[in-house]
N, C-alpha and C positions, 0 to 999 in steps of 0.2 A: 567621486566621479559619477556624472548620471547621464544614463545614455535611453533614449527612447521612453517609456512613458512612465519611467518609473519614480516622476517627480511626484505620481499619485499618493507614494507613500512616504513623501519625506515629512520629515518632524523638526523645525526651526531649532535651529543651537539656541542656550540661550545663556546666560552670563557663567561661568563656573563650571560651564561642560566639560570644558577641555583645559580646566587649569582657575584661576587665579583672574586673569584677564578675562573680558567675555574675546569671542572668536571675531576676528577679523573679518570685513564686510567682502570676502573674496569668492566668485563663483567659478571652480573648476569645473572644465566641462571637458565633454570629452570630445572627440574630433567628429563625433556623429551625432551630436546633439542639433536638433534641428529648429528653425527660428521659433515656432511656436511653443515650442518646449520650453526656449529660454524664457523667454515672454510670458508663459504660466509659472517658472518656476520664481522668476523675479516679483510678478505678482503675489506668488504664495508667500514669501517670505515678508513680503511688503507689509499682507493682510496679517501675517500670526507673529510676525514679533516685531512688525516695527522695522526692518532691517532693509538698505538699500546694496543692492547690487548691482556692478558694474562687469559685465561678461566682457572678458576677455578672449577673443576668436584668435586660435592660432592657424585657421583653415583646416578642411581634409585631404588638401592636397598633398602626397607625398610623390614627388617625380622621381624619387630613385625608386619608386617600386613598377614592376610590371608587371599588367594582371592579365589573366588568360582564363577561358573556359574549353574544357575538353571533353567530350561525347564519353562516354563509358557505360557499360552495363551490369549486372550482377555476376556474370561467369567471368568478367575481362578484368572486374576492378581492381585485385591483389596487383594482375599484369601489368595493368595502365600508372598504377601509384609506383611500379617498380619502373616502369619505363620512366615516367614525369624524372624520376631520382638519380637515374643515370645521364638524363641530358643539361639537366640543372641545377646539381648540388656539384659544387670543382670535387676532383677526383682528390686534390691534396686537401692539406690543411686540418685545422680543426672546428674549420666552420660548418654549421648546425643545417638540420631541415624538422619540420614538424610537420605532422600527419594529423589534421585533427578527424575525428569517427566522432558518429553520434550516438555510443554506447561505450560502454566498459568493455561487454565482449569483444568488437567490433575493434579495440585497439587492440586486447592480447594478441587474435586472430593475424590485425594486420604486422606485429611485432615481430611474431612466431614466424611468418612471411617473409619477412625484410629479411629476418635473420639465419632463414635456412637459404636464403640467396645470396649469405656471406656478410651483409651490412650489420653495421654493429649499431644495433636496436634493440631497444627497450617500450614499455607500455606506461602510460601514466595515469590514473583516474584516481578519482575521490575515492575507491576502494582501500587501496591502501594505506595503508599505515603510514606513520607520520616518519619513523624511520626510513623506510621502503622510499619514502617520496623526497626525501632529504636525498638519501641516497642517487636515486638517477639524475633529478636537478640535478647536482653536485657533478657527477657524470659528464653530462651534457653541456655544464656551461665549460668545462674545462677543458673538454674537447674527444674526452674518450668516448663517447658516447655520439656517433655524429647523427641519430634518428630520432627522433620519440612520435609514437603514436598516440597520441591523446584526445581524450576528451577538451571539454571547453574549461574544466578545472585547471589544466594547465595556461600559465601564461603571463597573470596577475601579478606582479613582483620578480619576474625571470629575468636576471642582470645576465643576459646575453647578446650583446649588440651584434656580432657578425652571423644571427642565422641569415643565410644566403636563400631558401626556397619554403615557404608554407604550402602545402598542397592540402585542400578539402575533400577527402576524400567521401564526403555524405555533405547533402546539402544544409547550409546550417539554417534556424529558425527566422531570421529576420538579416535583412541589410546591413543593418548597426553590427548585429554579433560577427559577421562576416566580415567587414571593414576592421573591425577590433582586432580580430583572431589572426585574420592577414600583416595587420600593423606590427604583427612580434619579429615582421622578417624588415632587415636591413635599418637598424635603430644606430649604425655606424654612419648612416646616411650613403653607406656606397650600395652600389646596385644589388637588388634581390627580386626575386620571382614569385607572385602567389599564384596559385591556379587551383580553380573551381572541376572538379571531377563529376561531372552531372545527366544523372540517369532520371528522366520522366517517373518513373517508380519510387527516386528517393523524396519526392516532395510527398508523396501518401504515404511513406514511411515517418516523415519530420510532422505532417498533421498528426497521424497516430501516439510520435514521442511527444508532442505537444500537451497535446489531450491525457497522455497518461497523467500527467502533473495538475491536472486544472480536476475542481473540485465542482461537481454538480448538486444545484442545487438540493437535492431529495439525497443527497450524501451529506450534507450540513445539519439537514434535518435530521437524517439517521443519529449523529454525533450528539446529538442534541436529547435526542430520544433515550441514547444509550445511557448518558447522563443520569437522566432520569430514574432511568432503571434501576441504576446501580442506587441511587441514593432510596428508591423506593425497598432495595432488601438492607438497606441500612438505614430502616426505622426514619425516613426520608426530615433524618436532621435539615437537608438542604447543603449541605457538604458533600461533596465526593471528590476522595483521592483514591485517582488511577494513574497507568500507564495509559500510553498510547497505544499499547499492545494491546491491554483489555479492554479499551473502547474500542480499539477497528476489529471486530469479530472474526473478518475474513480476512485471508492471507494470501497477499496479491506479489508477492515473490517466488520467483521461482525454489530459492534459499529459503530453509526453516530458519530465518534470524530473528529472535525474539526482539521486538521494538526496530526492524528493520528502520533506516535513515527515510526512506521512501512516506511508510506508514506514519512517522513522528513528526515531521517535518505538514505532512496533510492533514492531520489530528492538531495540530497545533496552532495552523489557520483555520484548521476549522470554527477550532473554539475561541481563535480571536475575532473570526465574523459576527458568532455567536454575542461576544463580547460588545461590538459595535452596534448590535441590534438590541442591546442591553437584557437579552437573553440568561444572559450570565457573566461575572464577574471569576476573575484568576488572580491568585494569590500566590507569592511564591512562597514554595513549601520553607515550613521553618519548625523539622522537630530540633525540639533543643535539650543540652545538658547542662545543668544547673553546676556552678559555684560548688557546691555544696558534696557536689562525689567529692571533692577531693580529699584523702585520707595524708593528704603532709600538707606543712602549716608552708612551705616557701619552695620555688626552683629550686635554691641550692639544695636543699633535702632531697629534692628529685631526683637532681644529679647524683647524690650521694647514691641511691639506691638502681638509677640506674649503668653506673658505672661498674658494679657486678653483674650485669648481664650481660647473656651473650648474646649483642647484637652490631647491626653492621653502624656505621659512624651517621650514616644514611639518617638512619631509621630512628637510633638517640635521639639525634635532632627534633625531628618529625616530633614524636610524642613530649620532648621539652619545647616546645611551640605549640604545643596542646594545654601542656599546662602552664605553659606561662601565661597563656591566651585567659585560662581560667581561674589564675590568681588574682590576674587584673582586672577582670569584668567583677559588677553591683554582685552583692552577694543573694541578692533577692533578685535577679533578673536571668533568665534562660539564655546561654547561647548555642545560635542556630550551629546545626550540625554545616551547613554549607560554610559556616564561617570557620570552624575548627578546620574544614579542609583546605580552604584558601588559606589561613596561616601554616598550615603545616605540609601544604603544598601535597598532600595527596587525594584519591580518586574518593567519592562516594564510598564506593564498593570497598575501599581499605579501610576506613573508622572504624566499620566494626572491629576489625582484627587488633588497630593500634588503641580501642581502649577496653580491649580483652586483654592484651599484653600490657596496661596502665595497671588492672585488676592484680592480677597474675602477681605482677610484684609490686603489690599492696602500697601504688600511688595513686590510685582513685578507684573509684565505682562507676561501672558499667550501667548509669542509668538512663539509657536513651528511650524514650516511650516507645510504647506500642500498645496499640488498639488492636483486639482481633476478635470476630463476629463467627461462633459458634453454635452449633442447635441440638438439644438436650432436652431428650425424653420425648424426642416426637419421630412420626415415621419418615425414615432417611435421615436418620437423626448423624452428628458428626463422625461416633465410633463405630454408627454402619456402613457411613460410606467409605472411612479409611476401611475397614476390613476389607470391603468389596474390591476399591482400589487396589490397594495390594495384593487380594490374590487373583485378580484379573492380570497385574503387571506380571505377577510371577510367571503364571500359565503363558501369558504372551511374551516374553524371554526364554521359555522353554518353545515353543512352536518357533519362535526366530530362528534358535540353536537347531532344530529338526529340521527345518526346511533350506537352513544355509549351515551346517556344523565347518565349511572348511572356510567361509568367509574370509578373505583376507582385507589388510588397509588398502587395497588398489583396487580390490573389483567390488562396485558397486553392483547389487541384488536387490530385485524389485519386488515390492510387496504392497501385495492387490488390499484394499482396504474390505470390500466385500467378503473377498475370500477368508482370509483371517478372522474376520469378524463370524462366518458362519463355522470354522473349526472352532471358534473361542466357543460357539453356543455350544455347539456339540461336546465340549467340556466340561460344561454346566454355568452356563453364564447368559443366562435364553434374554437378557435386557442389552445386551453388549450394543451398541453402534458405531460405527464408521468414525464418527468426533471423537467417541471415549478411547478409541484405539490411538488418534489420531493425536489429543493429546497424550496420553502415556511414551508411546514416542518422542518426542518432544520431550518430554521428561526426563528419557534415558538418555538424550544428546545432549541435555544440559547438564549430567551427571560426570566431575572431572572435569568439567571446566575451573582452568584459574581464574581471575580475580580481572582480568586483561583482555577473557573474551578469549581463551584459546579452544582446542578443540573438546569435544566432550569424548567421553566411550564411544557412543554412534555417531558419524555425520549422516544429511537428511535432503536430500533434496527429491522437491514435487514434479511430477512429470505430466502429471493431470487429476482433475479432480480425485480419483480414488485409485491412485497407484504414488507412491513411494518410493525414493531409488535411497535402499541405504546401505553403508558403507560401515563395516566395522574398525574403529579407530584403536579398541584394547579386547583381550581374547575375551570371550565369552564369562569363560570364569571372573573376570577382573567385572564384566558388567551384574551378574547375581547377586557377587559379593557387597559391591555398592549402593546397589538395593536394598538388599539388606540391610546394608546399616540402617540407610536411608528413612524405611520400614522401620526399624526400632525404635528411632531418633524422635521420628513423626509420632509414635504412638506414644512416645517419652512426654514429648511436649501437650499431646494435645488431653493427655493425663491430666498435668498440671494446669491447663488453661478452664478445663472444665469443672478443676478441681475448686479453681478458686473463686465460682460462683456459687449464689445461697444455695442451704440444701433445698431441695425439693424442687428447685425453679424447672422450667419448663418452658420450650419454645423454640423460634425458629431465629437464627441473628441475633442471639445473647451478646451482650457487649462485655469487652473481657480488657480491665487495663492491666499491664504489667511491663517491664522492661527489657531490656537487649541481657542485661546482666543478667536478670532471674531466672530469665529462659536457659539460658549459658551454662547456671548451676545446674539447672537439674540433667543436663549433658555429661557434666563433668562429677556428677555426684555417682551416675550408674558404673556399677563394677564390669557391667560385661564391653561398656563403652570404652573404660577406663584403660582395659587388658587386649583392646582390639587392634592397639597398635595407630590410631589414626592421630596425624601428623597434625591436623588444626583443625579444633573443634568447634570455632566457632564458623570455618567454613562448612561443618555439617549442620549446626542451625541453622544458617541461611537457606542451605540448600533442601533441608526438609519443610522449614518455612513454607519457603516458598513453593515444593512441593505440592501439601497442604494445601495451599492457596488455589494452584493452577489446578488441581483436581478436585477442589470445589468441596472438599474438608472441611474448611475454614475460609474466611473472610478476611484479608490482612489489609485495617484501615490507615491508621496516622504513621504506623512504621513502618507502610510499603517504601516509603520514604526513602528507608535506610539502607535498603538491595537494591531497589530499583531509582528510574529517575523518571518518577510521578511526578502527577501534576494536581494543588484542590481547584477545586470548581468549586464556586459558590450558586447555586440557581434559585432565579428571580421570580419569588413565591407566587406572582402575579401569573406564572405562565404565559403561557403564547407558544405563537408558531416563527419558522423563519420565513417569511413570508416571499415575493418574485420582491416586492419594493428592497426589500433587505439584498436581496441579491444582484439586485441591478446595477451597481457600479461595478461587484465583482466580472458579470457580463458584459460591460463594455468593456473590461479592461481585456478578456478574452477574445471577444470580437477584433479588436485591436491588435492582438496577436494572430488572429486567421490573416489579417492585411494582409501584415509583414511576411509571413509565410509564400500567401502570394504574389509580392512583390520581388520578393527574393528568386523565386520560380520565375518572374519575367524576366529579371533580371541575367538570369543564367540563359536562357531562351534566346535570350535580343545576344547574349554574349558568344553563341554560338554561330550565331548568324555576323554579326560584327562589332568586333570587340572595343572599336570606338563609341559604339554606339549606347555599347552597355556604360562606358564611362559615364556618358551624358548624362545616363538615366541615373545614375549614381549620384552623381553630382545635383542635379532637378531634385532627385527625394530630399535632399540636404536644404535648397534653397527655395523650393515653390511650397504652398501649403497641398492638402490633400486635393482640393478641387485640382485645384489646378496640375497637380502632378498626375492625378487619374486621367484627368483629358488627356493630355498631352501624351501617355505611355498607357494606358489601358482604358484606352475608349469602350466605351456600352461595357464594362465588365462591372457597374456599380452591384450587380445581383449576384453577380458567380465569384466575387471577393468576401463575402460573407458566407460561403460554402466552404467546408474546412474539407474540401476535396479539390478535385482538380476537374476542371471543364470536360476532358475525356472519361474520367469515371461517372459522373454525371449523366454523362450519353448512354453508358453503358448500363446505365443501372434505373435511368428514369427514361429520357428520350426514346431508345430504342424498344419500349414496351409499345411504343405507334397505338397507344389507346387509351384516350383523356383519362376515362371511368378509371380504370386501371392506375395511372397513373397518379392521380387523385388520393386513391387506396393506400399505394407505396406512400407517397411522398406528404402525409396527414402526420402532424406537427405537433399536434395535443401533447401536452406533458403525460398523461394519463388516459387513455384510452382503453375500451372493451369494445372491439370490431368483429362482426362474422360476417364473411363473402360470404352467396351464394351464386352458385353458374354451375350450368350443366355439365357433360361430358366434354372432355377437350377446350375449355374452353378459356385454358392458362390457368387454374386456379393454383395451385403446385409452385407453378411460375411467379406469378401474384406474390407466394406468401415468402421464396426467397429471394427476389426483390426491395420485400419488405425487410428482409433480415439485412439483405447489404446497403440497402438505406439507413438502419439505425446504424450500422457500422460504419459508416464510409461519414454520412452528411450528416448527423446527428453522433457521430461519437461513441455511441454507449460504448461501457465495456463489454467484449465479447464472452467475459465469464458469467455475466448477467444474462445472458441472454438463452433460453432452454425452450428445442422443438422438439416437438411432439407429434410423431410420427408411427401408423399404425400397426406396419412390419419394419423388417429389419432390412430390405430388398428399399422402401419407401424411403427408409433412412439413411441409408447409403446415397440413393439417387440426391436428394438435400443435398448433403456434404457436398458431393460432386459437384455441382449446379452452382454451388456458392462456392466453391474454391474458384468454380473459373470464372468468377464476377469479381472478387475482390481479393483473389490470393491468399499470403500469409494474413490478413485478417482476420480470414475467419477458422485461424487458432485462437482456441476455448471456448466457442459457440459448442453448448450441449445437444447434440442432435441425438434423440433417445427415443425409442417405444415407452408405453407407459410401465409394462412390466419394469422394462431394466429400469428404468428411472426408479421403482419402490424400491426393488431389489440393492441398488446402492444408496438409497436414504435412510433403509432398515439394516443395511448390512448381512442382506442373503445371498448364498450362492448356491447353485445346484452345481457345479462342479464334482462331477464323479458320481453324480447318481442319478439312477434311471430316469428316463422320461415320465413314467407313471406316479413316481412320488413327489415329481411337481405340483406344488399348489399354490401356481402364481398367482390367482386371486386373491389367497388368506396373506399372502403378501402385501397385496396391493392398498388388501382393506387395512393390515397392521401398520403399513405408513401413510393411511389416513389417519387413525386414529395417532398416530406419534406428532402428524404434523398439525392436529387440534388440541392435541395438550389433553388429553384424555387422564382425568382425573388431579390434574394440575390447576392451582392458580392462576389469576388472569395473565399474573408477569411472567411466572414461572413458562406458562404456555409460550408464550411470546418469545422468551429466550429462547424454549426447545425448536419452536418454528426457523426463527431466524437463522438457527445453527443446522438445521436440516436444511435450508433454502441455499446457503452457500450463497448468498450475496444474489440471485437470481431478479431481475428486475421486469423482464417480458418472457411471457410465455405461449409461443406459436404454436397451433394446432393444423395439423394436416388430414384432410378426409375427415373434417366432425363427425358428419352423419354416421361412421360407423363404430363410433364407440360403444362400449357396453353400458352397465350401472359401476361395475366397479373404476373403469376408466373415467367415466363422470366425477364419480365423489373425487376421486383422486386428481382431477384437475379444478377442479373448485376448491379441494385444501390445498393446493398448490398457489392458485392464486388467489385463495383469500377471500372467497366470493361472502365467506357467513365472518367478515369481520370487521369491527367499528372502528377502527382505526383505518382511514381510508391512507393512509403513507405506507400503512404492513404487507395492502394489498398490489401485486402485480396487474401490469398491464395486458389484458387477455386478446392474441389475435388470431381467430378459428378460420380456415375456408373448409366449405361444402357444398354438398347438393341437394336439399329436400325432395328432390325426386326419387333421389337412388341410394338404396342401402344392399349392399351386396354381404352383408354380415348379420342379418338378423338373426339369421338363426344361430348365433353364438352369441345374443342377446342386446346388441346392437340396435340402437330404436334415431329415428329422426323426430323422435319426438323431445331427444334434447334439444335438436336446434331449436324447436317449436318454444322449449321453454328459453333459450337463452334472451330472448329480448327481458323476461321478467326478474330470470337469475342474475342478468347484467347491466339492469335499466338500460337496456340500449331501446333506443326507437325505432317504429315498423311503419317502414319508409313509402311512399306513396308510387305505382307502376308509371313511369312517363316522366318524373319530372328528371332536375339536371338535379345531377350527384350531389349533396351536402352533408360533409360530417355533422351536421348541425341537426339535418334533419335527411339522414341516408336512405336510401331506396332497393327496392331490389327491381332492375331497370328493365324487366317485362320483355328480353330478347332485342331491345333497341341499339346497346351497345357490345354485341357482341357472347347477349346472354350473361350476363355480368352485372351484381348489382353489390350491394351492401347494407347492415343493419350496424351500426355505432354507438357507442356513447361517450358523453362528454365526464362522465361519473368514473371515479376512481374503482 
């Protein structure tokens, strides 16, 4: 079924796909496929395999349905979805209504709602579990269930003909999905009700959810970059296998979920754009075990020996489908671990365990490869940094237990990343950072997890860059304890890894082969592990493994495979960049979605005014093409439909500045830009700059966590905040609005919390996360990593009141964005306003003699008095417009 423009990515069937016969010459469509869609998609198939299709139109008309739009706002909406439910879902029966939300949250919320108003409701989204989702389906079609609040996951295969009412309670992204999502009500063909619930507000809510999911270009690049990376500390075979976790650096969930769906899913096209740009090539992973572990000559022997064990009938099975799989494979040829789990029907994450229990009663050998990249006899070598690791974790396990000893599993306690981080120094740990803490955490939540992804010791959730809410899930004791092992296990192995290269070697990223089985042994060979009481040891290899891995111990190449579910990369020794040509199909297809977005907004608009009207218009998107459908319903809008905002925010954020120059400022396009306003007193500059912030927010999208101002007090930086919340609301959560102190202070991890004024020395601050975020005494890569991991994903960086910066504020914003760095993709886009007349902070060392350098520090150009504004070639406009000029560049 293809709906709207997603015929861009289809792939011709072609004889043997689906069986035996090639597939039938038939084109399902769905009720909102529009004429030119057919017409491309009949073409495509024409052009790539030869194949004629004849569309069959069942129309979109559905006359038992009746559609309505109804006014609501953010305070009334729970009320208005509870009123829609009582005047249009029958009182008896067990026919259905659906809520769809355009979050996860946003259903449990409206569930929670329904349900303490007595209605028997439940929530549905892709979060759940595949049980959990069985379960309420099941519910709901049978009739006990008469609510579900859902996302757009629900709906797809729901054999329930009698829902009587769909109500939208958020506006959905496009026409198509709305018509779709509505079509679930009255499939009995007797009368049912949709209604559109529509607040001005939720369309710059749906551009925002839009734009979460859509991939920027200099974010393909980065994927691209990190590629690199990784293959460049692994002796750059050209090979790298990661997760998706370790290539997207930053962690853009509110939930600590290692390889969240979000992140894997955006890593994944990434590298398949990549792929299309011929950047790099992907291979499905294929570690394998060989024929040859097996220690009995047939099945039946198998059976024999596993018919005295004590296991469930389950689970026999499983491992005699393991080996039968490897009686009857070439005795000279590997097979892949993916394929012993598809016969034997279980997860990834269970092989290892089912052919430790193969070992165990001596019907095969445990030999699944593993590569892992160690550094021996150099500084920061592997057994300094386990040491380090460990007794950092320990100490920070003990300050957790101290500053929360009565913690329980219900009350989540927050913990400051700075703060922590400056008790941890004052323990003796003077290198500790914010990240290092940031993963050890992470570490302890992953600790106790089964095999299924349940909970760990700690749960974790982020509340902003450097604050923590964590929750403890097992007593303190039970977390030390498992450390502990953990700690033993890690140094167990990483013994034997270093053990078993030549003597004397020396270096950084030794390559180290061995197997799942070897490792296993020397687990199970130690007496004090033997005596420790733990229930599956091969779930503590994994888990110190992986450990090792995550805190940068070791390197785990070809056997990340076998815990995680990596991906190899092959990269295309030629090099290159991903270039706007490479990305430009991906941009129309987005463009294409800003439409829909707006058309769906008219649509709701025209529907509130009258609601025949909105039919029409429903009906026209279906039958006219674009020209014709824009004239006809949104005349002159062909420039404010390619704004992924709304016409009123537009006013609010560009129009209503009433001053070209100004406006020009804001509303400057460059993918990359270095800008510094100049203007006198009063003369908006302040204004100007957040503007500019809810510009890149609003009509340009960025992400708000990318985004870091720079502001000279803390009185300065409040005013910001303020100024931009009432321009663009809940947007502008995660924009960093900082002095430059606090900004060092949380990249280094200091706090002065609890001690005097006079032993502050926020300068030596300032200057130590310069020097962290140059890579001071690191390698070129090495720097680059440490940058990147200090930077948190940060992509522009706004300066308020340049002129009164000091020298240490300077350096500190130049490593911030990158002014002394050759990779012009590393560097942030710089936008400063000031005054070169006026410096009210000299005498705290404050010079306007940076602005004076910044044309040279930022190749911007020094613009001519009188002419008209051009970022090309900017001016500072000599009191003509307002006192109001600007210097730019076109240079990254």
């Amino acid at each position: 079924m293809i709906s709207g423009t997603d015929y861009r990515y289809l792939v011709p069937l072609h004889p043997g796909v689906l069986g035996d016969q090639p597939p039938a010459p038939v084109l399902c469509l769905t009720a909102t496929a529009k004429p030119e869609v057919v017409a491309d998609i009949i073409e495509h198939f024409q052009s790539k395999a030869g194949v004629d299709l004849l569309p069959l139109d069942g129309g979109a008309s559905r006359t038992n349905l009746a559609f309505e739009v109804r006014p609501t706002n953010k305070a009334s909406k729970l009320s208005d979805v509870m009123n829609v439910l009582d005047a249009l879902l029958p009182a008896e029966g067990r026919s259905g209504a659906v809520v769809y939300c355009s979050s996860r949250k946003e259903t449990e919320r409206v569930a929670e709602f329904l349900k303490s108003q007595g209605v028997d409701a439940a929530h549905f989204h892709a979060g759940m579990s595949a049980d959990d989702k069985q379960v309420v389906q099941e519910q709901f079609r049978v009739g006990e269930l008469r609510v579900i609040a859902a996302t757009n996951a629900f709906g797809m295969g729901i054999d329930k003909p009698d829902i009587r009412l769909v109500v939208h309670a958020d506006i959905p992204g496009s026409l198509e999905n709305y018509l779709q999502e509505a079509g679930r009500a009255g499939r009995d063909r007797e009368d049912a009700h949709c209604v559109l619930l529509f607040a001005a507000d939720d369309v710059e809510r749906q551009f925002r959810l839009t734009a979460s999911s859509r991939l920027a270009r200099h974010e393909i690049g980065a994927i691209l970059k990190a590629l690199r990376r990784i293959d460049e500390r692994t002796k750059k075979t050209g090979m790298v296998v990661a997760t998706s976790g370790e290539i997207v650096r930053s962690e853009k969930d509110q939930e600590f979920e290692r390889d969240s769906a979000t992140d894997d899913t955006r890593v994944k096209t990434a590298v398949s754009w990549l792929e299309e740009a011929h950047l790099v090539s992907r291979e499905e992973n294929r570690v394998q075990v060989f024929p040859s572990s097996l220690r009995v000559r047939s099945v039946d022997e198998a059976k024999q020996r596993l018919a005295g064990a004590e296991l469930t009938l389950a689970h026999r099975n499983q491992l005699l489908a393991i080996v039968a799989h490897l009686v009857s494979a070439p005795a000279d040829e590997g097979v892949s671990t993916d394929e012993l789990c598809g016969v034997a029907g279980i997860s990834p994450g269970a092989l290892p365990k089912a052919m430790s229990t193969l070992e165990t009663l001596g019907i095969a050998r445990n030999d699944v490869a593993m590569t892992v990249f160690v550094h021996v006899g150099v500084a920061s070598s592997s057994a300094q940094r386990l040491a380090q690791a460990s007794a950092l974790e320990g100490d920070l396990i003990a300050l957790m237990q101290e500053l929360a000893p009565d913690m329980d599993d219900r009350t989540p306690v927050p913990l400051n990343l700075s703060e922590t981080c400056q008790r941890l120094r004052d323990k003796n740990h003077p290198d500790v950072r914010p990240d290092a803490v940031d993963r050890l955490v992470r570490g302890i939540a992953q600790d106790g997890r089964s095999q299924d992804g349940g909970r760990g010791n700690i749960s974790l959730r982020r509340v902003s860059r450097n604050t923590l809410m964590v929750t403890l899930v097992r007593p303190w004791k039970t977390v030390r304890a498992t450390a502990n092992l953990r700690w033993q296990a890690a140094e167990l192995l990483l013994t034997y890894l270093t053990g078993r290269l030549d003597k004397g070697v020396r270096g950084k990223d030794l390559q180290v082969e061995t197997t799942v089985g070897d490792l296993l042994a020397q687990l199970n060979q130690d007496a004090f592990l033997k005596t420790s009481g733990i229930g599956d040891m091969t779930k503590l290899m994994e888990r110190a493994l992986m450990w090792l891995h995550e805190q940068g111990v070791v390197t785990l190449g070809k056997g990340l495979t076998v815990f995680r579910s990596a991906m190899t990369v092959y990269l295309d020794p030629a090099g290159g960049q991903f270039t706007q040509a490479h990305f430009a199909p991906l941009e129309d297809h987005y463009g294409e979605q800003t439409l829909q977005t707006h058309v769906m907004a008219t649509y709701a608009e025209t529907g509130l005014r009258a609601m025949s009207d909105a039919s029409r218009l429903s009906e026209d998107y279906f039958l006219l093409n674009k020209e014709q459908f824009m004239k006809r319903w949104m005349p002159g809008m062909g420039r404010e439909v390619r704004r992924q905002t709304t016409s009123a925010s537009w006013e609010a954020i560009v129009e209503k500045l009433g001053n070209k120059v100004q406006q020009d400022i804001v509303t400057d396009d460059r993918d990359r830009t270095n800008v510094l306003v100049l203007a006198g007193p009063g003369s908006g500059k302040t204004r100007v700059l957040v503007h500019r912030i809810a510009y890149l927010l609003r009509m340009k999208r960025e992400d708000p966590r990318g985004i870091l101002v720079l502001a000279y007090n803390r009185h300065a930086a409040v005013e910001i905040r303020v100024r931009l919340r009432s321009l663009v609301g809940d947007d502008a959560i995660g924009v960093t609005v900082s002095t430059c102190h606090a900004l060092a202070m949380k990249l280094v991890g200091a706090s002065f919390v609890g001690q005097r004024a006079e032993t502050e020395d926020f300068d030596g601050i300032v200057m130590e996360a310069v020097r962290q975020l140059e890579g001071e005494g690191l390698s070129k890569s090495e720097a680059e990593a440490q940058r990147e991991t200090l930077i948190q994903g940060y992509r522009w960086i706004l300066v308020d009141e340049y002129q009164d910066i000091g020298p240490e504020e300077y350096q500190l914003i130049s490593a911030v964005a990158g002014r002394s760095l050759e990779d012009a993709d590393l560097k942030l886009s710089l936008f400063a306003v000031g005054d070169d007349d006026q410096n009210i902070y000299a005498f705290n060392g404050a010079s306007v003699g940076f602005i004076r350098q910044f044309e040279e520090d930022y190749k911007a150009r020094v613009g001519v008095p009188g002419r008209e504004l051009s970022f090309h070639q900017p001016h500072h406009c000599g009191g003509q417009c307002g006192d109001f000029g600007g210097a730019g560049s076109d240079e990254g």
